[in-house]
N, C-alpha and C positions, 0 to 999 in steps of 0.2 A: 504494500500500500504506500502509495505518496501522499503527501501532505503540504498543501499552503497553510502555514501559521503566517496571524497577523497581527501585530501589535501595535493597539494604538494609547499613544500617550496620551497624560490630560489635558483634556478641551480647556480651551478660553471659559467656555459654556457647556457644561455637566449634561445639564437639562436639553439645552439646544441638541449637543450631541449624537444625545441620546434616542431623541423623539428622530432624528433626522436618519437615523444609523439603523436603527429597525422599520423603522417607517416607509425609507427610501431605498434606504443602500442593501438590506440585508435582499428583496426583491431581487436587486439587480444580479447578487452574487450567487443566489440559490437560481436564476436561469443558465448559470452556466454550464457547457454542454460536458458529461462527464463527469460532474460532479454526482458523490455519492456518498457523502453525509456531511455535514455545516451543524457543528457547534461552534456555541457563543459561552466566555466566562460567564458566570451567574453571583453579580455580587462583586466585591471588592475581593481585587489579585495580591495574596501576600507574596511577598518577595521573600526568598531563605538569604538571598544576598540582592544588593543593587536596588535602583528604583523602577517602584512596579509599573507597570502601563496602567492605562483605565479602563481598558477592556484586551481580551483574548480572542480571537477568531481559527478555525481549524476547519481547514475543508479539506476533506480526506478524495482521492481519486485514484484509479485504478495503476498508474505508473508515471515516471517525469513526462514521459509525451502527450498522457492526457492532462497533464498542468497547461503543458506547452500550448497545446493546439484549443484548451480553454483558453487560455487568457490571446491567442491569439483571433480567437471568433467576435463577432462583433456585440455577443454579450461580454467576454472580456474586456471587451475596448472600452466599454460603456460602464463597466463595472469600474475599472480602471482611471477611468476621465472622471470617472464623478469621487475620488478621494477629496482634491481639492474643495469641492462644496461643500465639504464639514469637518473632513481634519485640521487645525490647530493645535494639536500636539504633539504631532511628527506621527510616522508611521513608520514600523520596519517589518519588512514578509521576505520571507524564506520560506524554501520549498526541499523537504526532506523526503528522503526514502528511509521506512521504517522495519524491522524486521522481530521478532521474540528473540529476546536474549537468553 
């Protein structure tokens, strides 16, 4: 399984964010093609070290080429373009391949 994590720092506006992030954004990320399951933190992220973000995002997808070829569709692009319209706290996404240890 691969995975796009996404981390978004704290907004200017909690509330703004928020409403904006599930409202708008979360729509835009669940059409993307290949994805096949989208969790969201629940709550406040404690950090064991560093500083926490204000939310967590994790969309799980079948291998890096279905990362690839979602974020290259043009629900990716749209998912993509639309960060700016409500992040203020930076963003960081990485895309990992995972296996049982």
């Amino acid at each position: 399984m691969t995975y796009l994590l996404v981390q978004y720092g704290v907004p200017a506006d909690v509330n703004a964010f928020n409403r904006y992030y599930h409202e708008t954004h979360v729509p835009l990320a669940k059409a993307l093609p290949g994805l096949r399951e989208f969790t969201v933190s629940d709550g406040l992220v404690n950090p064991l070290a560093g500083t926490a973000p204000h939310l967590i995002a994790q969309l799980s997808f079948d291998s890096p080429e279905a990362v690839e070829a979602a974020l290259a569709s043009p629900e990716g692009q749209a998912t993509v373009a639309d960060l700016p319209n409500f992040v203020t706290g930076g963003v960081s996404i990485m895309v990992y391949t995972a296996r049982l240890a």
